[in-house]
KEPAMAR-658379 format. One record per residue (C-alpha): x, y, z; residue in three letters. Coordinates in steps of 0.2 Angstrom, whole numbers, padded with zeros to 4 digits, always signed. Example, Ala and Ser with C-alpha at 12.3 -4.5 7.8 and 13.67 -1.06 7.14 Angstrom:
<sites>
+0062-0022+0039ALA
+0068-0005+0036SER
</sites>
This chain:
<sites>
+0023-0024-0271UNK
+0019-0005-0267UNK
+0027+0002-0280UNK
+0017-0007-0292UNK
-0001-0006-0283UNK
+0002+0013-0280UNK
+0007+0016-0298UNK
-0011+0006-0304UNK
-0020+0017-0293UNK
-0011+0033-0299UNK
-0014+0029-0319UNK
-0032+0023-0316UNK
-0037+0039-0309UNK
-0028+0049-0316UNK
-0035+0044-0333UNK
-0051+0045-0326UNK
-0051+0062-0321UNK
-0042+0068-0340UNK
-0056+0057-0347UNK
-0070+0064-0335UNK
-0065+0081-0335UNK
-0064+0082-0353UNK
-0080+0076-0357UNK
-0089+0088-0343UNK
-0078+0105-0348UNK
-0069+0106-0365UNK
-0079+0092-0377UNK
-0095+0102-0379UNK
-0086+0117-0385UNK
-0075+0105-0397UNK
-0093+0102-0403UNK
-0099+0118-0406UNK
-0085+0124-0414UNK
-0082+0112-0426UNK
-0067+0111-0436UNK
-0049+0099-0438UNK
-0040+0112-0424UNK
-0054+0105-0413UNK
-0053+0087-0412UNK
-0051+0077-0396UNK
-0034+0079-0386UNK
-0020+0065-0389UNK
-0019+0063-0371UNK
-0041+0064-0369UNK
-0039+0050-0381UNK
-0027+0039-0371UNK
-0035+0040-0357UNK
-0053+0038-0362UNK
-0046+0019-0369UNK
-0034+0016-0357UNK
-0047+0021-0340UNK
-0059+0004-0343UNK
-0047-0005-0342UNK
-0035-0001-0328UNK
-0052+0001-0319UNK
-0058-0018-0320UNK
-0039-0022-0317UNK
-0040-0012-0301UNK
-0055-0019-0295UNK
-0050-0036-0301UNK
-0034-0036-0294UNK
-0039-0029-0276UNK
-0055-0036-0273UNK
-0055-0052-0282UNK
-0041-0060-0284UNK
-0022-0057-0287UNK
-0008-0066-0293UNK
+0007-0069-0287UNK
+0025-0079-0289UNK
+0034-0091-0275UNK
+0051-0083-0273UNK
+0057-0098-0261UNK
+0056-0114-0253UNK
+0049-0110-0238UNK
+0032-0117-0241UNK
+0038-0133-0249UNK
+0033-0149-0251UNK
+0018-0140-0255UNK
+0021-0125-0267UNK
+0038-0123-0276UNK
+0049-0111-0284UNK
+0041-0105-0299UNK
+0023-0108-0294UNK
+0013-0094-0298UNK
-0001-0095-0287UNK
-0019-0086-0284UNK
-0026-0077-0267UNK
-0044-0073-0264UNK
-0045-0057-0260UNK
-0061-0055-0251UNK
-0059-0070-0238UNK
-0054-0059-0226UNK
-0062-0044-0231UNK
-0061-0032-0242UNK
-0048-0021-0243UNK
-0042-0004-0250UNK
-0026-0005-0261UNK
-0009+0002-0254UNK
-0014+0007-0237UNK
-0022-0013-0234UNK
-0035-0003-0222UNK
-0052-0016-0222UNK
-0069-0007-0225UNK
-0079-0023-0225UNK
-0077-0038-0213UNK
-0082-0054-0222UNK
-0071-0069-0213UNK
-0056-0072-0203UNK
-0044-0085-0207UNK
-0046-0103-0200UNK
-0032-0114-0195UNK
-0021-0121-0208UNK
-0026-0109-0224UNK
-0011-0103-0232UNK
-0009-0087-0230UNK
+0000-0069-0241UNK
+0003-0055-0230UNK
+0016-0039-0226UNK
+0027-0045-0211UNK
+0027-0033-0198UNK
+0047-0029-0201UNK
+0044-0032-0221UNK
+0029-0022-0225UNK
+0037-0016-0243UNK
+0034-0035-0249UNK
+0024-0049-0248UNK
+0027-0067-0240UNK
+0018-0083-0241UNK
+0014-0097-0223UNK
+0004-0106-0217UNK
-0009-0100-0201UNK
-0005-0110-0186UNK
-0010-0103-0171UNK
-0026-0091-0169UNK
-0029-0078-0159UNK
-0028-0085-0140UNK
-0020-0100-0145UNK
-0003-0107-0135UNK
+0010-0114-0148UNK
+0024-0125-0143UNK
+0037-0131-0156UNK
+0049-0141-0148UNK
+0059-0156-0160UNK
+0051-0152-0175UNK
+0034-0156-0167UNK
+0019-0145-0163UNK
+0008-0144-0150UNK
-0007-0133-0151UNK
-0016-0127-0134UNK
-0008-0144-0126UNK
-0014-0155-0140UNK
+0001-0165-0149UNK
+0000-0164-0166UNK
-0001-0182-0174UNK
+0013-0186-0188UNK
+0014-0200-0203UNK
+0031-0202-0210UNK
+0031-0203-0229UNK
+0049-0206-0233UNK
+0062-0197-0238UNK
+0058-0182-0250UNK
+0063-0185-0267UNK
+0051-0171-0277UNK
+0058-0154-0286UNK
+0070-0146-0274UNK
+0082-0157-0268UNK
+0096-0145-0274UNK
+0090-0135-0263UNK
+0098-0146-0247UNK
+0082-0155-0245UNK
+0092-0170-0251UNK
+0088-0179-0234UNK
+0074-0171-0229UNK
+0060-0182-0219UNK
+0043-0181-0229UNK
+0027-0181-0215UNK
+0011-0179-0215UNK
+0006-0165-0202UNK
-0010-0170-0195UNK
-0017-0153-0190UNK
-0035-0151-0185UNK
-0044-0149-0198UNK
-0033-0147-0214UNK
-0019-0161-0213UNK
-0006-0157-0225UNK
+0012-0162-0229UNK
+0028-0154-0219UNK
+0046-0156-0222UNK
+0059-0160-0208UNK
+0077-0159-0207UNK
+0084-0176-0200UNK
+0097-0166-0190UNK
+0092-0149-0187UNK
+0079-0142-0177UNK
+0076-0123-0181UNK
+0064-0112-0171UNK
+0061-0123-0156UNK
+0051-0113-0143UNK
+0032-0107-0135UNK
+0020-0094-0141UNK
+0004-0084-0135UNK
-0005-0080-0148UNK
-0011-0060-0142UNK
-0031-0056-0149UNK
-0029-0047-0166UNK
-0013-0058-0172UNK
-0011-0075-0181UNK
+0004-0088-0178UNK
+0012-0091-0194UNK
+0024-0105-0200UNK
+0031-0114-0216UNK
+0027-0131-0223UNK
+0048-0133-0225UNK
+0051-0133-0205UNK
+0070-0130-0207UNK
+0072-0119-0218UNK
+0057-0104-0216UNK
+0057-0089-0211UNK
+0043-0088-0201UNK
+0034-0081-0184UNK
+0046-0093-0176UNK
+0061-0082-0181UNK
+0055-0065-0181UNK
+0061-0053-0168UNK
+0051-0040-0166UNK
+0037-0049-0164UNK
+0034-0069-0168UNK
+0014-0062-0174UNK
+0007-0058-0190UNK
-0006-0044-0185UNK
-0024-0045-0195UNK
-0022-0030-0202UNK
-0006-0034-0214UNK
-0017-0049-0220UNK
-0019-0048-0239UNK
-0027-0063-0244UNK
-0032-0084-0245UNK
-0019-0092-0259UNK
-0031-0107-0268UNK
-0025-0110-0284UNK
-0008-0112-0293UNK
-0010-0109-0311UNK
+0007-0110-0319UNK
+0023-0117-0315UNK
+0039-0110-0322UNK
+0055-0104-0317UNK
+0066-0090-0325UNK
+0061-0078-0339UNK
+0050-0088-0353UNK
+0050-0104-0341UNK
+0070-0108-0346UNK
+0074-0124-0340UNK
+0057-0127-0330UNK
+0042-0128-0334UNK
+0031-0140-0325UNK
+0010-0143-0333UNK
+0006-0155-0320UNK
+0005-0141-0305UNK
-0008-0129-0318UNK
-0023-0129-0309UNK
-0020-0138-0290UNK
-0028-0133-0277UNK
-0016-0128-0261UNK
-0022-0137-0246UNK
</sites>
């Protein structure tokens, strides 16, 4: 979130400057006098232990790679409530904290990665999809299929899904696997809905993004505004879920087998 990205930044050079600042004006004369009176501040202390490390968080944090917790079901079969997951964050570039602005182009993203970003009519929070359409491309989503610049999208039913989630009215829902070029993966389907149907044109400088749970995401398919995720509110590659656990101290779930899968 903002809040929390601005507050990092804020205490980091903050510290920095009390820590700096200290040691270029007022630590020398400490010195030269001598004396108890003269020791190092309280608040010169703190900061001189605290700046390291809020500094390599920083860095770590915007640069490398972050964490973050799947709120919903949007992106299921695939990741599940109470996955917490990590994102690259120089796949795309590197980028500055709270403005998102990128300084240095390294790649774009490629059809299929999953994808956390700031929707255009969100842009306090991050959500999680799955990048479908690139810049240029023509999408069409009618009866739960996709077609891609006027290649069908090939599909092999599984079954019926019966992992973690039913409760969550996927009860009946139709397990496939998505054939997409380059990165198959698995999709749910609704049996008797069909949400979202219709045709896109991808504009240059936007992505077309979609959920793994096709009936029950809110995705580029739904949004108003605009149904594209502009580059520029990109903030990362999700790769890695290292924990699963739902509720405070994992009550009532907690789930090894998910520590340490790649997301495909």
């Amino acid at each position: 979130m903002v809040w929390f990205e601005t507050i990092l930044v804020v205490l980091t050079l903050l510290s920095g400057a009390i820590w700096l600042g200290d040691k270029l004006f007022f630590a020398r004369r400490r010195a030269a006098r001598g004396g108890l009176l003269d020791e190092e501040p309280v608040l010169v202390d703190y900061s001189r232990a605290f700046f390291p490390v809020l500094a390599i968080v920083l860095v770590l944090r915007s640069f490398v790679a972050e964490p973050y917790k799947i709120p919903s079901s949007s992106m299921m079969p695939n990741l599940l409530i109470g996955d917490f997951i990590l994102v690259n964050k120089f796949a795309y570039g590197l980028r500055l904290p709270i403005n998102n602005h990128k300084f240095v182009p390294i790649g774009e993203p490629a059809r299929g990665d999953v994808v956390v970003f700031k929707p255009p009519h969100d842009p306090q929070n991050n959500w999680i999809k799955r990048v479908i359409g690139l810049p240029g491309d023509r999408i069409v989503f009618q009866g739960n299929e996709l077609t891609i610049n006027g290649q069908k999208i090939q599909y092999q039913t599984l079954g019926t899904y019966t992992g973690r989630g039913v409760a969550f009215g996927l009860d009946s829902a139709s397990l496939l696997e998505e054939q997409l070029p380059g990165r198959p993966h698995q999709v749910l389907e609704g049996l008797e809905r069909h949400v979202g149907q219709g045709e896109w044109q991808v504009p240059p400088g936007h992505y077309f993004v979609m959920g793994d749970n096709r009936d029950n995401s809110e995705d580029g398919r739904l949004w108003t505004q605009t149904h594209f995720l502009p580059e520029e509110n990109l903030r990362g590659k999700a790769f890695l879920i290292w924990l699963n656990c739902e509720g405070w101290f994992c009550k009532g779930s907690f789930e090894p087998s998910r520590i340490g899968n790649r997301i495909r």
